[in-house]
PLY file of the C-alpha trace (Angstrom):
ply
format ascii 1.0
element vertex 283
property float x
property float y
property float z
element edge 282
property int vertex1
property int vertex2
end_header
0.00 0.00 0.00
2.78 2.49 1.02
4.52 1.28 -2.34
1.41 2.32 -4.10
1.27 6.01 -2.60
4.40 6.54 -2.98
3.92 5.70 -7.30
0.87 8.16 -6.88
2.57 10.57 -5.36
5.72 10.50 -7.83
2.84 10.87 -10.75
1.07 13.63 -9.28
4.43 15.41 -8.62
5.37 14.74 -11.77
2.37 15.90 -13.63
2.15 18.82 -12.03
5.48 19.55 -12.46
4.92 19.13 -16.45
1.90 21.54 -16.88
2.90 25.11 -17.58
1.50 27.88 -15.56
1.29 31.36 -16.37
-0.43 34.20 -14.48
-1.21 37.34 -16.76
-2.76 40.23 -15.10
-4.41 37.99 -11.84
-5.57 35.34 -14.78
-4.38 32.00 -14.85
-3.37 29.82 -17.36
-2.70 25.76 -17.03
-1.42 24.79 -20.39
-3.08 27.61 -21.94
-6.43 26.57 -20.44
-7.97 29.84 -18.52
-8.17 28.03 -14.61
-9.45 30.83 -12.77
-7.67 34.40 -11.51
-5.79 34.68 -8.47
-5.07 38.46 -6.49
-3.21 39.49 -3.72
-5.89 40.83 -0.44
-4.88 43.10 1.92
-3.85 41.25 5.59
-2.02 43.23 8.64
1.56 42.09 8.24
1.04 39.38 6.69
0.73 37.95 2.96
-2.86 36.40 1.44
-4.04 35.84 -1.76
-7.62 35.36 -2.94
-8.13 32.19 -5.54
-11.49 32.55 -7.89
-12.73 30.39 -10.84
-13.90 31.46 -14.18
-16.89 33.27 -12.95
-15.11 34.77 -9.68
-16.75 32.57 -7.29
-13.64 32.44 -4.35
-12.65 29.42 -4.05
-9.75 29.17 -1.45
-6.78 31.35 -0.02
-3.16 30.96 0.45
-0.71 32.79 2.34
1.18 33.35 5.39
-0.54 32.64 8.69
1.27 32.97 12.04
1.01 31.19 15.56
1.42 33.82 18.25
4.00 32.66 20.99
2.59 31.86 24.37
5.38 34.12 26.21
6.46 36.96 24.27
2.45 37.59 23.25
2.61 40.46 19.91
6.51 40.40 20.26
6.96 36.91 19.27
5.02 34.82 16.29
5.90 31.67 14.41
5.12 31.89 10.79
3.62 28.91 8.67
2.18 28.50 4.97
-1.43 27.22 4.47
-4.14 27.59 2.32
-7.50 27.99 4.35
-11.09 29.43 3.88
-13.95 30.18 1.15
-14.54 26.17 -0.16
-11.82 24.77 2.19
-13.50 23.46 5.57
-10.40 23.97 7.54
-6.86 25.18 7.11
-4.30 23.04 4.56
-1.52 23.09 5.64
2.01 23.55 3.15
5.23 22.01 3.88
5.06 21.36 7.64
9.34 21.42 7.67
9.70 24.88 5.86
8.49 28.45 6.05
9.16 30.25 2.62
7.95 33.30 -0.20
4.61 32.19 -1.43
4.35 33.17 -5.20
1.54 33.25 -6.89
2.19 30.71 -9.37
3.98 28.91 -6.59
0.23 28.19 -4.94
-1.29 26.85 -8.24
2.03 24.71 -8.66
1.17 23.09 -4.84
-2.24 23.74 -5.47
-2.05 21.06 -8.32
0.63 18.63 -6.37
-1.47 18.40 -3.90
-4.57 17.46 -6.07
-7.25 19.59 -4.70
-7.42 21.98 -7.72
-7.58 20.65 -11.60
-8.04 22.13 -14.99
-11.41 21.40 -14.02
-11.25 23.62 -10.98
-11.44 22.95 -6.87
-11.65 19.29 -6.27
-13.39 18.80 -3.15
-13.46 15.22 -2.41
-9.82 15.66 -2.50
-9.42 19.12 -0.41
-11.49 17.15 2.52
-9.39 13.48 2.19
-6.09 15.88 2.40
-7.78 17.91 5.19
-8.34 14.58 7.52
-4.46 13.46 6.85
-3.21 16.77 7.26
-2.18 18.45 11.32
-3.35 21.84 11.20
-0.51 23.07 12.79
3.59 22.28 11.90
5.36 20.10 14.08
8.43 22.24 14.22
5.59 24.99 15.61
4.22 22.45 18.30
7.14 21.33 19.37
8.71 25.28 20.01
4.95 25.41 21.63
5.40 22.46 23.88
8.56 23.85 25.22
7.35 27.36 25.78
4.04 25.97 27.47
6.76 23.72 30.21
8.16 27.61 30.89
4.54 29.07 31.78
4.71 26.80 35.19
7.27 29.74 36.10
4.32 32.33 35.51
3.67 34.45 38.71
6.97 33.31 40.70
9.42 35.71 42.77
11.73 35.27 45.00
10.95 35.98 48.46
12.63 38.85 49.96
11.81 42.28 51.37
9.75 43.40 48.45
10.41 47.09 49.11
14.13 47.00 48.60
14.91 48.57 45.36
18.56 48.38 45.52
19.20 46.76 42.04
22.73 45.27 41.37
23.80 43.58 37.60
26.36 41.34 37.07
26.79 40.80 33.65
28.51 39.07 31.14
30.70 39.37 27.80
29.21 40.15 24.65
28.23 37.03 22.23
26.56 36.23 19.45
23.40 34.09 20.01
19.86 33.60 18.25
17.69 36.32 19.03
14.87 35.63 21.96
12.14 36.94 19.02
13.37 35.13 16.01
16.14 33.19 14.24
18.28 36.17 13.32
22.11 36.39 14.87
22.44 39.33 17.26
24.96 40.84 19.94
23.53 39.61 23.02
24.80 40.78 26.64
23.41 38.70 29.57
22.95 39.58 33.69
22.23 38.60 36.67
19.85 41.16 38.55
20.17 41.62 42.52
19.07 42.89 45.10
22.43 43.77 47.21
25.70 44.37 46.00
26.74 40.49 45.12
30.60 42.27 44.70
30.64 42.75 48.82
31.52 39.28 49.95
29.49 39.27 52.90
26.92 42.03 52.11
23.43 40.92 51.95
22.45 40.02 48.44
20.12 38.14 46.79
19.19 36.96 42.73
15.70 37.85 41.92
16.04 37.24 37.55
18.34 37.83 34.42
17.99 40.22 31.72
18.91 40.17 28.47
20.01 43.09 26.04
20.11 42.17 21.96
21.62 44.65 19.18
21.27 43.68 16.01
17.42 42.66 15.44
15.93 43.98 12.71
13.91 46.50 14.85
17.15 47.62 16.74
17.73 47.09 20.11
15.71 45.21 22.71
15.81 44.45 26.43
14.17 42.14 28.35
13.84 41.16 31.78
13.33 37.19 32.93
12.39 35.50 36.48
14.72 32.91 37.60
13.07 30.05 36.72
13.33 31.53 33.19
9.14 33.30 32.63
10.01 36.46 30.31
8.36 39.05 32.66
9.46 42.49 30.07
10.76 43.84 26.80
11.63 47.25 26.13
12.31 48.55 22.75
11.74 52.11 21.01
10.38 53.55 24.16
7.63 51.10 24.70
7.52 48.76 28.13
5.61 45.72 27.41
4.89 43.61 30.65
3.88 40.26 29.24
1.99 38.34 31.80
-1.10 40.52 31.19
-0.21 41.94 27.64
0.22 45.24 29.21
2.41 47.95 26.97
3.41 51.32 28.54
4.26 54.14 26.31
6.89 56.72 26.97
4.64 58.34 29.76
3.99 55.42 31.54
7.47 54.87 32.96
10.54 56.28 33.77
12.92 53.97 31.72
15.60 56.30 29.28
17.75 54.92 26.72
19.62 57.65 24.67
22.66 58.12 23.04
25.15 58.09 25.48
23.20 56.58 28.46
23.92 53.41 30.36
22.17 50.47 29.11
22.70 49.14 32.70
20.51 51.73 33.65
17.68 51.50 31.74
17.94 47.33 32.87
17.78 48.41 36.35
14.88 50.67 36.09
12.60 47.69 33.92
13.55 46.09 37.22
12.29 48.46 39.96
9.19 49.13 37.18
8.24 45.19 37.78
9.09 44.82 41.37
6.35 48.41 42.01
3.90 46.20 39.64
4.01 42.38 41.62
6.06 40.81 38.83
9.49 40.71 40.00
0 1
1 2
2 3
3 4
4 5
5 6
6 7
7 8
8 9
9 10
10 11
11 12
12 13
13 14
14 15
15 16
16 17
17 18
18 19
19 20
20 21
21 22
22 23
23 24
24 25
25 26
26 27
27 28
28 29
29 30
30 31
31 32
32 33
33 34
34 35
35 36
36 37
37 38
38 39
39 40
40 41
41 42
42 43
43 44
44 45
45 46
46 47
47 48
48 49
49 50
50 51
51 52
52 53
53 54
54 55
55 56
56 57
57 58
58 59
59 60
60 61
61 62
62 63
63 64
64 65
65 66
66 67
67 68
68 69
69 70
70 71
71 72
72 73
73 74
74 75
75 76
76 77
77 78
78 79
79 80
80 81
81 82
82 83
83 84
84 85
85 86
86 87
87 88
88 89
89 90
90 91
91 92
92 93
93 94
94 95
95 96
96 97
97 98
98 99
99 100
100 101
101 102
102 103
103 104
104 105
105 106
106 107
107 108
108 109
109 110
110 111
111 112
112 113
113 114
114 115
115 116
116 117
117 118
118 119
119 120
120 121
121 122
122 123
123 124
124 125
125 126
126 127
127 128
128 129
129 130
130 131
131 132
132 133
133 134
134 135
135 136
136 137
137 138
138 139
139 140
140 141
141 142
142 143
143 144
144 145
145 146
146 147
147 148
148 149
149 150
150 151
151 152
152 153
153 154
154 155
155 156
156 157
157 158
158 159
159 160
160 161
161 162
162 163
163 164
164 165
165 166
166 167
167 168
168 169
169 170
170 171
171 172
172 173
173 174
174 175
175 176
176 177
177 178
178 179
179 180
180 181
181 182
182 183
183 184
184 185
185 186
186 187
187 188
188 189
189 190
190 191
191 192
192 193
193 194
194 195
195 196
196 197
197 198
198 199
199 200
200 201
201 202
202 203
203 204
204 205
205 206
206 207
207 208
208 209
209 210
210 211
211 212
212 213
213 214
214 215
215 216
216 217
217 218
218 219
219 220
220 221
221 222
222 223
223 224
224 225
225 226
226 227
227 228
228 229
229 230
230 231
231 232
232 233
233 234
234 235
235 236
236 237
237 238
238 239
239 240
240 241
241 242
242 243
243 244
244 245
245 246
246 247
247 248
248 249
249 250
250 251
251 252
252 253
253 254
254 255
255 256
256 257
257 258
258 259
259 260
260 261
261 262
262 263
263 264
264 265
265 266
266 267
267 268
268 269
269 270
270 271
271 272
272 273
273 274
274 275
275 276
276 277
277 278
278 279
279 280
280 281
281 282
């Protein structure tokens, strides 16, 4: 049986791969056989397109869809490609392993792989059978899911201590470069400890309440973010905004008293997301 899918597969692949498919003006073309028109649709920050038939009756959409992260909340999203809606009674998932540039003659190319649309249009007998083999969500996705959801037992801890000392210490730690905590992108990234008491006084009174981490290098600049110690990202702060994540809270410049300028000590600006938790219950 698996022999036999796999020869059905290889012919589908193959016969897709043989049909020529041009796109002229939103109109589509299978071996010079009008299909149906296909346009790009408007979607915040993200990119959809609308498939039609002859007659414009919408028949599915493709495009980028994202799975928001369960700690970093609007900071943090995992992108996938799937077609999903109009005719399609669920979302289709395309290439579980890989996240790439959907073109529009790239969806009628997987479109037609995949067996759901012909020459003769949406096939779908096909769309469902695909829909009940197919997760709805990548395994890559569920597994980054799984690992965040382990780090939400941290949610709400702090480490007990006299809750109105604000005497912040850092250690921290040479520059390296590491994957960013919002993506897969290389940055600068300087780690440290956060205390309260001077952990340089050997026997001063000190204590480590979390870590922070400070990234340059993202594609939006420079970030900050503050951590509990069993690892719960509590805070980011980047381009004057202070999002506490726990309750999806962002500040704006008037909110807090956090500066980073030119010139100013990003230790500083650390310290202060610090005292700006501790006031709120979250550190």
């Amino acid at each position: 049986m698996k022999h036999s899918l796999l020869v059905f597969s290889l012919f589908i692949s193959i016969f897709s791969f043989g049909q020529k498919i041009k796109i002229k003006k939103g109109e589509v073309f299978v071996d010079k056989v009008k299909v149906g028109h296909i346009e790009k649709i408007k979607a915040k920050g993200l990119r959809h397109f609308q498939v039609t038939d002859n007659d414009n009756n919408p028949l599915f959409k493709a495009g980028d869809l994202k799975e928001p992260s369960l700690l970093f909340h609007s900071d943090k999203s995992y992108p996938y490609n799937a077609f999903f809606g109009d005719q399609l009674k669920d979302t289709l998932l395309i290439n579980s392993k890989h996240h790439y540039f959907l073109s529009k003659k790239k969806i009628f190319q997987l479109a037609i792989e995949m067996g759901f649309f012909t020459t003769e249009g949406f096939q779908e007998s096909k769309a469902d059978e695909l829909l009940a083999q197919t997760p709805k969500r990548p395994e890559r996705i569920i597994k980054k899911l799984d690992k965040e959801r382990r780090l939400l037992d941290g949610k709400g801890h702090r480490v007990d201590r006299d809750f109105n000392d604000m005497d912040i210490h850092l250690i921290s730690y040479p520059s390296k470069k590491a994957h960013s905590q919002l993506n897969k992108s290389m940055v600068d990234q300087v780690n440290y400890d956060i205390y309260i008491g001077d952990p340089n006084i050997e026997e001063g009174d000190h204590t480590l309440i979390g870590s922070a981490v400070r990234e340059i290098g993202t594609v939006s600049g420079e970030y900050f973010f503050i951590f509990n110690t069993k690892k719960f990202p509590l805070a980011s702060y980047h381009s004057m905004t202070f999002k506490i994540y726990g309750n999806k809270k962002e500040l704006g410049i008037m909110d807090h008293d956090i500066k980073v300028s030119m010139g100013s000590k990003r230790s500083e600006a650390i310290k202060e997301m610090a005292r700006e938790l501790i006031k709120r219950g979250k550190l």
